[in-house]
C-alpha positions in Angstrom: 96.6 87.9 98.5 97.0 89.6 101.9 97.0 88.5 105.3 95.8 91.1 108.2 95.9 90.9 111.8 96.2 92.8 114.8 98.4 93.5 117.7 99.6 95.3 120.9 100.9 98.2 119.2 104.0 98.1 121.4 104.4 94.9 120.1 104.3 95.6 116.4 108.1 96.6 115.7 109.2 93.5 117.2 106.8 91.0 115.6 106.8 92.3 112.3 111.0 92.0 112.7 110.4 88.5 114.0 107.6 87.4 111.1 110.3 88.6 108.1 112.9 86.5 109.6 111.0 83.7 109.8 108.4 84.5 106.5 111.8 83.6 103.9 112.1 85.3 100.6 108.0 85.0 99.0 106.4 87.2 101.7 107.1 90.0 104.2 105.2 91.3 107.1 104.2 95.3 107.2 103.1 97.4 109.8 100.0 99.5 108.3 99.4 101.3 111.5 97.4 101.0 114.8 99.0 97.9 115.6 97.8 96.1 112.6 100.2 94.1 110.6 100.1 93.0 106.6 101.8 89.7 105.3 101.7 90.0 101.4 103.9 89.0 98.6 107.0 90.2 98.5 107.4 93.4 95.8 103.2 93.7 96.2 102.7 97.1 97.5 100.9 99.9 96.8 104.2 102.0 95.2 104.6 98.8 93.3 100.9 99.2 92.0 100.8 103.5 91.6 104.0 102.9 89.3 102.2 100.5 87.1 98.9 102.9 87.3 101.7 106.1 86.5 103.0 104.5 83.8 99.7 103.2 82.1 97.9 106.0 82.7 100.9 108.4 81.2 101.1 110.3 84.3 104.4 112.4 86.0 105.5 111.8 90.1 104.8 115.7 90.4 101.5 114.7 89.4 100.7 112.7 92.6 99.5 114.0 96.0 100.1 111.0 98.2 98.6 110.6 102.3 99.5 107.8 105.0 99.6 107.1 108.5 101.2 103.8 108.2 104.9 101.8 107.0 102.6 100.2 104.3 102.6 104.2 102.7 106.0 104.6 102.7 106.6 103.8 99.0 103.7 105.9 97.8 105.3 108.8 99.9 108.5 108.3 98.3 107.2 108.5 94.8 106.0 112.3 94.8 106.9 115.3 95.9 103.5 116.4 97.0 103.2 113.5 99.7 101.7 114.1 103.5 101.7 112.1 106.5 99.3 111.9 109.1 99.7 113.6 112.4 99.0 110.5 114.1 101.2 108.8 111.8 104.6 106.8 112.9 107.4 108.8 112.8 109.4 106.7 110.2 106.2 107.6 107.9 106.4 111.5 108.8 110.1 111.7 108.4 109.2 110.0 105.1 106.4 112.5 103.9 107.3 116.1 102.2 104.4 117.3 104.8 102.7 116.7 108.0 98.8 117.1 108.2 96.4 116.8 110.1 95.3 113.7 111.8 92.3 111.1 110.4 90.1 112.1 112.8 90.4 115.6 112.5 89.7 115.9 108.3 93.6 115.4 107.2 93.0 114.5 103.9 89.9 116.7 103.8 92.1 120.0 104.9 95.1 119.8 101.9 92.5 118.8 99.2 90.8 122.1 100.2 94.0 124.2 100.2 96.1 122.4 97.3 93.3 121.8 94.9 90.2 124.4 95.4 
């Protein structure tokens, strides 16, 4: 299960520090961008689930190309080597990511697909 909401995004450092003080040891707060925040489980995130998919699935890391703009990307940009962050990403996620891309808005995503894999 997964809680959303939305904030100041000046504000978000600070109260997601604030909520995982508070939250204890079953949940944790994460910014996924824009000023929007995510309380989930603890140890439910998305590298948590593309490890299980990896492993099911037989797949390699170097296998992966990975994209995100927010801190709830960072484990799936640490997992391959092939992983790009958003221009108008944070800059935790883009000293995270292998790359730097393009924004959103401006076809990203679109823009490595077409270079990398056509």
């Amino acid at each position: 299960m997964k809680f959303s909401f939305n904030t100041p995004e000046e504000e978000t450092v600070r109260i997601v520090e604030e909520l995982n003080q508070q939250l204890g040891d079953k949940v944790a707060a994460v910014s996924s961008g824009h000023g929007n925040i995510d309380v989930i489980g603890k140890g439910v995130t998305k590298g948590t689930a593309l490890t299980y998919l990896l492993h099911k699935w037989q797949l390699e890391h170097d296998q992966l190309m990975a994209f995100g703009d927010g801190n709830n990307d960072l484990e799936i940009l640490r997992l391959t080597v092939h992983s790009y962050a958003m221009m108008n990403a944070s800059d935790q996620v883009k000293e995270t990511a292998h790359f730097v891309t393009m924004s959103n808005n401006d076809s990203g995503v679109l823009s490595v697909m077409e270079k990398e894999l056509l």
